[in-house]
C-alpha beads as a LAMMPS data file, in Angstrom:
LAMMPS data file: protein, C-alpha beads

97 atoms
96 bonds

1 atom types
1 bond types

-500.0 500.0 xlo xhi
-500.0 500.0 ylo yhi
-500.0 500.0 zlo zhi

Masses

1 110.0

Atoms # bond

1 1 1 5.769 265.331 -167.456
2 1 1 7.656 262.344 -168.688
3 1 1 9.784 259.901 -167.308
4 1 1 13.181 259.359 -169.018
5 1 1 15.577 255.850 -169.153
6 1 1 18.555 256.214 -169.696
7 1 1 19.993 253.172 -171.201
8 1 1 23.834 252.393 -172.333
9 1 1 23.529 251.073 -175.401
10 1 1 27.071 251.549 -176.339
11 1 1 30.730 251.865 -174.775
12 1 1 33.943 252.956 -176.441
13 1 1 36.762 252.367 -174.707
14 1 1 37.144 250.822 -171.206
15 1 1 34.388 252.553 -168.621
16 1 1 34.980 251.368 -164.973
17 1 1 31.889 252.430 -164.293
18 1 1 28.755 251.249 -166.741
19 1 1 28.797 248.139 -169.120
20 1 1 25.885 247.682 -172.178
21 1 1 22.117 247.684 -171.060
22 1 1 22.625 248.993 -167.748
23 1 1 20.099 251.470 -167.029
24 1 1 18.311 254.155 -164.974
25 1 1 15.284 256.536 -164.888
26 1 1 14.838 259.853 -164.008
27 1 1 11.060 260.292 -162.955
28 1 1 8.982 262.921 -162.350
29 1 1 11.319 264.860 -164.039
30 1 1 14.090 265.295 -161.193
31 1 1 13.757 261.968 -159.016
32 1 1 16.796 259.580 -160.020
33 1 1 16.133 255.832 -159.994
34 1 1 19.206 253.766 -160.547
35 1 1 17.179 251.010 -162.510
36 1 1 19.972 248.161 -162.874
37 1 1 22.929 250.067 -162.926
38 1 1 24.946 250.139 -159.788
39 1 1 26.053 253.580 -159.816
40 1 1 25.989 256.560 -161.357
41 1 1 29.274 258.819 -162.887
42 1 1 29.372 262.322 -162.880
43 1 1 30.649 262.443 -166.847
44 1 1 27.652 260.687 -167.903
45 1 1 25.665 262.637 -165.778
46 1 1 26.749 265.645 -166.894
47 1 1 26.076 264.765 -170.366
48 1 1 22.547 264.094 -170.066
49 1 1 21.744 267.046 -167.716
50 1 1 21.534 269.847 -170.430
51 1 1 18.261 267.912 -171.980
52 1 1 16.531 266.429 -169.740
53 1 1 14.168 268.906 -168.882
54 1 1 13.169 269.535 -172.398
55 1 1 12.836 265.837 -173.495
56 1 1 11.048 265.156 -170.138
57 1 1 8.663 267.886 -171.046
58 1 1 7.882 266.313 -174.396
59 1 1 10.285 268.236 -176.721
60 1 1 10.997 265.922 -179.281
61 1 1 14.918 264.792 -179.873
62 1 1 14.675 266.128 -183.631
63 1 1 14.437 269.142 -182.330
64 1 1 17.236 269.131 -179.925
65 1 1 19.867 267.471 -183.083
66 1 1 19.393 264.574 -180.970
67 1 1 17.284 261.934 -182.592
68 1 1 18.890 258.720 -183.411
69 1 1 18.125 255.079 -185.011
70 1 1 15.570 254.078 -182.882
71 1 1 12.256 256.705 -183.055
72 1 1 11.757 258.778 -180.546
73 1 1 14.989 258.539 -178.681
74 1 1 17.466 260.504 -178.078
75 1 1 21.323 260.196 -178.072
76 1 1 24.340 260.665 -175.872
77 1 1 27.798 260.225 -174.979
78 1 1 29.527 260.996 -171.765
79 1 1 32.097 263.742 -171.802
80 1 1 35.121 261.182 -170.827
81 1 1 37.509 261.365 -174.096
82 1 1 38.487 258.023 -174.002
83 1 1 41.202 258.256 -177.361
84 1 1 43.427 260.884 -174.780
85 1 1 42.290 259.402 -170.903
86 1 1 42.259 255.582 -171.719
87 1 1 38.871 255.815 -169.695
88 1 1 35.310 254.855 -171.892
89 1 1 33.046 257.114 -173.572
90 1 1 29.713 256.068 -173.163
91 1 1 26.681 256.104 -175.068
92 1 1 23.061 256.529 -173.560
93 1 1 19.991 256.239 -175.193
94 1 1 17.086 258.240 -173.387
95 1 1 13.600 256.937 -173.682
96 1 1 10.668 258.665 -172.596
97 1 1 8.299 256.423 -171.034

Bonds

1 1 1 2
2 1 2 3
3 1 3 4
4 1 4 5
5 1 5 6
6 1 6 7
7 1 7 8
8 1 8 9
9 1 9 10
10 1 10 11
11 1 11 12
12 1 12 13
13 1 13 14
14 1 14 15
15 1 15 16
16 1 16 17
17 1 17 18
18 1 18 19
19 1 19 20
20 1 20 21
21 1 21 22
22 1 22 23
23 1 23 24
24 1 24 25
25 1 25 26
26 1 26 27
27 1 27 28
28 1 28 29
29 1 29 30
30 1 30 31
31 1 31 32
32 1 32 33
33 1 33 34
34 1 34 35
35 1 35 36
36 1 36 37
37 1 37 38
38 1 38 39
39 1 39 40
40 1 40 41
41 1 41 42
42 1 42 43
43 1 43 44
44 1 44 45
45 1 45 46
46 1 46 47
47 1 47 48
48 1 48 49
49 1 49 50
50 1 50 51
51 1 51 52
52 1 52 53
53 1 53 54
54 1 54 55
55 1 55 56
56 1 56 57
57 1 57 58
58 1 58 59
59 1 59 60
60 1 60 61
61 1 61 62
62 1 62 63
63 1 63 64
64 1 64 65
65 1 65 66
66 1 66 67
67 1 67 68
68 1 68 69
69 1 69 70
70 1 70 71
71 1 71 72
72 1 72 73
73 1 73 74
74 1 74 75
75 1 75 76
76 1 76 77
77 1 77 78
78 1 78 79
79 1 79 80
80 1 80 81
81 1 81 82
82 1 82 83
83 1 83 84
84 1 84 85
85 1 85 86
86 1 86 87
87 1 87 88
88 1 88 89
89 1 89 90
90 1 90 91
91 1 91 92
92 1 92 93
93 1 93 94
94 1 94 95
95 1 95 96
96 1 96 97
């Protein structure tokens, strides 16, 4: 089993919540580390919960239509329309490590 960071590498919008190259780690598969971000938000939560399981087991992001620019990550956004809430979508990279 894999651990997973989960990096923002990219924010449309205004998010009151993350800013760029915060980060945090689920280990073990279900243990959550906050890492350097201060806290966590339900819509970007949310969005990564689907797939983490499978990329924490190995499943590569290809597979899940979630591979990216940088190999062997996986790709993101938070489920916060920011165009119709004036919130911030956000974008997470997930790294296995």
């Amino acid at each position: 089993m894999y651990s997973l960071r989960i990096r923002v590498c990219g924010i449309r919008g205004q998010c009151p919540v993350y800013r760029e190259g915060q980060w945090f780690r689920i280990r073990n598969g279900y243990v959550l580390e906050l890492g350097n971000a201060g806290g966590l938000c339900l819509h970007g939560l949310a969005s990564i919960l689907p797939y983490y399981t499978a990329l924490s087991r190995g499943i590569e992001p290809a597979a899940l239509g979630l591979a990216g620019p940088k190999p062997g990550c996986a790709y993101v956004q938070c489920l916060d329309p920011c165009e119709l809430t004036g919130g911030g979508t956000v974008i997470f990279e997930i790294e296995r490590e």
